[in-house]
C-alpha positions in Angstrom: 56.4 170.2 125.3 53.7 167.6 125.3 51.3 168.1 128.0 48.7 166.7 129.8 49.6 162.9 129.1 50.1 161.6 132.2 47.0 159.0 131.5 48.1 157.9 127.7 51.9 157.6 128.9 50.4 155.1 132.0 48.2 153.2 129.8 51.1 152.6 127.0 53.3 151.2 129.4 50.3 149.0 131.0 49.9 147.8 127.5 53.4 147.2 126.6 54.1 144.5 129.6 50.4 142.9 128.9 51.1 142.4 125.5 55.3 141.4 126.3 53.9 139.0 129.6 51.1 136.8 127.6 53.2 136.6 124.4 56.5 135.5 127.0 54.0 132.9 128.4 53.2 131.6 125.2 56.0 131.6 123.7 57.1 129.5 127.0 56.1 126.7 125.4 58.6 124.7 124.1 56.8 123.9 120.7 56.5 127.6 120.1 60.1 128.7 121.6 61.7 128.7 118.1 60.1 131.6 117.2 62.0 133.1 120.2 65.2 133.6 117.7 63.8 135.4 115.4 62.2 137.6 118.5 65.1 139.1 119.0 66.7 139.9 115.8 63.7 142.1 114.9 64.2 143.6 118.8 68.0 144.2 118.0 67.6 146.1 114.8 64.3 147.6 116.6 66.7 148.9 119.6 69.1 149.8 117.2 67.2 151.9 115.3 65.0 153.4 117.9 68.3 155.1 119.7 70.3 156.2 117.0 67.4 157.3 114.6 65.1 158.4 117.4 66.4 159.5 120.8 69.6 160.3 120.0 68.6 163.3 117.3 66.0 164.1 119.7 68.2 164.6 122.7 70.7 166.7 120.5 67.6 169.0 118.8 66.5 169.2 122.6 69.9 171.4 123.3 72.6 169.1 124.3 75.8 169.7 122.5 77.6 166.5 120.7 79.9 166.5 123.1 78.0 166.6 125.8 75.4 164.3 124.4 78.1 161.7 123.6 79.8 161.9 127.2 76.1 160.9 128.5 76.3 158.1 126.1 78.9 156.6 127.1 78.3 157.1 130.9 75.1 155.5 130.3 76.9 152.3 128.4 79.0 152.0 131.8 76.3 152.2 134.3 74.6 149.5 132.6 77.4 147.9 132.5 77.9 147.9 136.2 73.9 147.7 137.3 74.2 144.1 135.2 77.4 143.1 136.8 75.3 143.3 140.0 71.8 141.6 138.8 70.4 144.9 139.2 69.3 145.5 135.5 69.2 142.4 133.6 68.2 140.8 130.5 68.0 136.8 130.2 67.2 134.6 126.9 68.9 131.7 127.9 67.8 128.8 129.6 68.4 124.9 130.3 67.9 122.6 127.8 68.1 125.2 125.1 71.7 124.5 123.4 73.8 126.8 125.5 75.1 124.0 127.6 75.0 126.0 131.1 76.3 123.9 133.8 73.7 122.2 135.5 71.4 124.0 137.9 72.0 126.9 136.3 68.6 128.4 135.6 67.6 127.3 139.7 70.5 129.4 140.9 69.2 132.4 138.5 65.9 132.1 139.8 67.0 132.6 143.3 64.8 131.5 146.4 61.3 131.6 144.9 62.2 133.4 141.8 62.9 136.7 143.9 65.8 137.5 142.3 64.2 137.7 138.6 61.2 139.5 140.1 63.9 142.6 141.8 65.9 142.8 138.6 63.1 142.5 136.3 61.1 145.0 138.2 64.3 147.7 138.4 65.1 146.6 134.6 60.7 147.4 133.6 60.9 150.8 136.3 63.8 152.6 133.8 62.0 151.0 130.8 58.9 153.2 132.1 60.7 156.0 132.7 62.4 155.8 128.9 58.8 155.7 127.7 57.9 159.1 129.6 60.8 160.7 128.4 59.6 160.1 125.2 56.4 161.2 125.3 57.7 164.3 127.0 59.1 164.8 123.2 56.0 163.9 121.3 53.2 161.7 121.4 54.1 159.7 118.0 58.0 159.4 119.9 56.4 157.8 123.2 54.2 155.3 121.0 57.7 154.6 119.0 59.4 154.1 122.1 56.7 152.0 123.9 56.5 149.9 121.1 60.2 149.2 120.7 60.1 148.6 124.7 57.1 145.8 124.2 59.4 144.2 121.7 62.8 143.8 123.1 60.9 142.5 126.2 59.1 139.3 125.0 62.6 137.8 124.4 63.5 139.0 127.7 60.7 137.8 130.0 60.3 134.8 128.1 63.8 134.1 129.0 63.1 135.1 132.2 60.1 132.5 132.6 61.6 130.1 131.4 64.3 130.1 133.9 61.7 130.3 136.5 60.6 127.6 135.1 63.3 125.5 134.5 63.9 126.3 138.5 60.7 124.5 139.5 58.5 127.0 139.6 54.7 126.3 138.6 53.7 128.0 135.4 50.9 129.7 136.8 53.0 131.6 139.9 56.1 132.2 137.2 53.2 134.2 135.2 52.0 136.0 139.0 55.9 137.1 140.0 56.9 138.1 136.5 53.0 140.1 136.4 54.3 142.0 139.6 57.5 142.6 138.4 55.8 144.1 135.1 54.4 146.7 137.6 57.8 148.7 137.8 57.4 149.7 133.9 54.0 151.4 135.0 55.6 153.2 138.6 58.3 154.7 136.2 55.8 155.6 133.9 54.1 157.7 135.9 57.1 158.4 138.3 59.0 160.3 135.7 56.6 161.8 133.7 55.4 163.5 136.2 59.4 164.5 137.2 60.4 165.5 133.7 57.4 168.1 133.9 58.7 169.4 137.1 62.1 169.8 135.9 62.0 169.8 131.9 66.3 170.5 131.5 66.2 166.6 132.6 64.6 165.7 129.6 67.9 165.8 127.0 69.8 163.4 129.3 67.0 161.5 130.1 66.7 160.4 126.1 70.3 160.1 125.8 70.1 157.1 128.9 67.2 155.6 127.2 69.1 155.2 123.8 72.2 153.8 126.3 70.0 151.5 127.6 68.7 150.6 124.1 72.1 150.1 122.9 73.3 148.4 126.1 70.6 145.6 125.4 71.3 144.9 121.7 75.4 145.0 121.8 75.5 143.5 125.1 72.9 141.1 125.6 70.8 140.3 122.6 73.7 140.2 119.6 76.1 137.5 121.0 73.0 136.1 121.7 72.6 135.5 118.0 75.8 135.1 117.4 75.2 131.8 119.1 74.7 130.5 115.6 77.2 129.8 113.0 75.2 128.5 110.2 74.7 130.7 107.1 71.8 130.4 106.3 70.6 131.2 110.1 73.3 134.4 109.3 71.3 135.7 106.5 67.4 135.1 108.5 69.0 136.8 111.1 69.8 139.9 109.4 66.8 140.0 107.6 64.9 140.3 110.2 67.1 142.6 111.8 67.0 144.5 108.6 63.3 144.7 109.3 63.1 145.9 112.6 65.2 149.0 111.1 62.7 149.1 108.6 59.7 149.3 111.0 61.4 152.1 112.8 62.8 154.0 109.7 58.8 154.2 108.8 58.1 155.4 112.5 61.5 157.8 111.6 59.1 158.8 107.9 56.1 159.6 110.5 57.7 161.7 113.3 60.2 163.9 110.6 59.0 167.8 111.1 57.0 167.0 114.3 57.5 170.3 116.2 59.7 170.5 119.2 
């Protein structure tokens, strides 16, 4: 077990939402929002690859049985499911203006009064996002880096959907940045929150990796594929897979590093 990490496994996820909040804000801009595309096809294949090449394995060489770890897959794919169908977890890459053709208002009703809304889901969505990141790092220093880097990735497309919607609602750049900064705080509370729990009780730890690849897998199949599937051109097709192709490739060379790390 990897001990006495508290302190790295805060400052990663401190450093993850930095890095995903000023890269959301400037990708904001609508000069520089076509490069939110390919954004997240490297976060899908990233996601991909980080659950079934990383925290499944590790979940399964931490004791669970197939079964067992499977059951916990698929239990995690269905709370996600629900927490979503709720706006308690959420992802958003879509905004006015943008080619989806939402009925107008749209992003103003998804803000919610003073972008409130956004800033609970967000927060609860960045909270398990921290705790993911502990769990790895209860596993193994390289993992939690993997992991937090994976996390800092899927969520530029995410919060740069998010502030876009705020936004798109009305709301003044500068105080979009502010309530999307606060809600950037949950990722460091779960952070800290469950490493220090998965030291207490270490059995947790299995199931713990098994919902972090759910939620990894939740996010790509759900959310951020039909998201590019969006667009029928070919020769968008073939970018898109590329660079899907090489966020695997960035995690099968994270996959080359951790192989005989000790458990």
């Amino acid at each position: 077990m990897v001990e006495n990490h508290f302190v790295l496994v805060v400052v990663a996820a401190s450093v993850g939402t930095f890095i995903s909040l000023i890269a959301a804000a400037w990708l904001s801009f609508n000069s520089l929002s076509k490069l939110l595309d390919p954004m997240v096809s490297v976060s899908a294949g990233v996601l991909l690859g980080t659950a079934l090449l990383h925290l499944m394995p590790e979940s399964l060489d931490r004791g669970l049985d197939y079964h067992t770890a499977f059951r916990w897959l698929l239990a995690g794919l269905l709370l996600f499911f629900v927490l979503e169908k709720f706006s308690i977890w959420r992802h958003s890459h879509h905004h006015e203006h943008d080619g989806h053709h939402h009925e107008h208002g749209f992003d103003r009703r998804e803000a919610g009064k003073g972008g409130g809304l956004i800033v609970l889901g967000d927060a609860l969505h960045n909270f398990c996002d921290g705790v993911l990141i502990a769990s790895a790092f209860m596993v193994d220093v390289k993992l939690g880096l993997v992991t937090a880097v994976s996390v800092a990735l899927h969520e530029i497309p995410q919060q740069t959907g998010n502030f876009l919607v705020l936004l798109n609602a009305g709301i003044q750049r500068r105080k979009a940045f502010i309530l999307m900064s606060l809600a950037g705080l949950g990722a460091i509370l779960g952070a800290a929150l469950g490493y220090t729990l998965f030291q207490t009780i270490e059995t947790l730890l299995p199931y713990a990796l098994v919902l972090a690849a759910a939620s990894f897998l939740y996010v790509a199949v759900a959310d951020l594929i039909p998201h590019m599937q969006q667009r029928f051109r070919l020769k968008e097709g073939i970018s898109q897979f590329l660079f899907v192709l090489l966020g695997l490739g960035v995690v099968s060379f994270a996959s080359s590093l951790l192989h005989g790390h000790p458990h």
